[in-house]
C-alpha positions as CSV (number, residue, x, y, z in Angstrom):
1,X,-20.7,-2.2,-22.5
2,X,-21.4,-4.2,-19.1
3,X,-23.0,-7.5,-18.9
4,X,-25.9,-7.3,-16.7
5,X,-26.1,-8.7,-14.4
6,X,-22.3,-9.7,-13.8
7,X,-20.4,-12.9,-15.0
8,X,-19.1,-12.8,-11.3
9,X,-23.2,-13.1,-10.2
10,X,-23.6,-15.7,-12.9
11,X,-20.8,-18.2,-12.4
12,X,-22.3,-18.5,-8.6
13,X,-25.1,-20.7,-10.6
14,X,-23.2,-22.5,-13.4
15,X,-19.7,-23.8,-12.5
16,X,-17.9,-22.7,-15.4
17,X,-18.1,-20.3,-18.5
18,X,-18.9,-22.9,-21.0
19,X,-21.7,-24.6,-19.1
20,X,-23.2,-21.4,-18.8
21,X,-23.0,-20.2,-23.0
22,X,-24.8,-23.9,-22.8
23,X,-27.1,-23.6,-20.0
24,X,-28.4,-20.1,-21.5
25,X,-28.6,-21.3,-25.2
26,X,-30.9,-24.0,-24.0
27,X,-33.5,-21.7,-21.7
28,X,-33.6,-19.7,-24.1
29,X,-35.0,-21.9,-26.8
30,X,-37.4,-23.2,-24.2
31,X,-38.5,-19.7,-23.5
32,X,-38.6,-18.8,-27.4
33,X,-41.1,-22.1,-28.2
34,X,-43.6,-21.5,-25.4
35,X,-44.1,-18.4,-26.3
36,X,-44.4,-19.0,-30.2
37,X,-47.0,-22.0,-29.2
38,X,-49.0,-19.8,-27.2
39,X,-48.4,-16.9,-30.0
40,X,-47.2,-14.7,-26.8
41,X,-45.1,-11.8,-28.0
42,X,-41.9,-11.4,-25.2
43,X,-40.8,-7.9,-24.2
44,X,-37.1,-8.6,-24.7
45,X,-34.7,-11.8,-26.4
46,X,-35.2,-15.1,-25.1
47,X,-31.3,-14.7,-24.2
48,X,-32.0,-11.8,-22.1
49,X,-34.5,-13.5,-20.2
50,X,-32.7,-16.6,-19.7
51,X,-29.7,-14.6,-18.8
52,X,-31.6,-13.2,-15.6
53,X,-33.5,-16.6,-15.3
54,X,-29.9,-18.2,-14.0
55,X,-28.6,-15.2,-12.0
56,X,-31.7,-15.5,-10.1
57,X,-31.4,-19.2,-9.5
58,X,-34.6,-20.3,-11.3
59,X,-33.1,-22.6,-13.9
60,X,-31.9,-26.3,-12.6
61,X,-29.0,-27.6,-13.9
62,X,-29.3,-31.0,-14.7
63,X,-25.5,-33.0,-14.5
64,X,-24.9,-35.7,-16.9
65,X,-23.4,-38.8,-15.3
């Protein structure tokens, strides 16, 4: 089974492995909740979507200081 798109693709957004299990969890629970508030149904897993939301650069990483 391959990971699509690649971990290589995805670590070019999110500096390490563990940020990124972190970085995903979160968008996707944002993604889930808007679209049970707005009763939308999604066409695929909030994880999916959040998956190609970072490998396309659209999420913001916020850095604690």
């Amino acid at each position: 089974m391959m990971l699509e798109p690649p971990m290589n693709q995805l670590l070019e957004q999110v500096p390490s492995r563990y940020m990124l299990v972190n970085v995903v969890a979160q968008r996707a629970r944002q993604i889930a909740s808007a679209a049970e508030d707005a009763g939308i149904p999604l066409d695929e897993k909030p994880v999916t979507l959040a998956i190609h939301q970072v490998a396309e650069g659209q999420v913001e990483l916020q850095q604690d200081e």
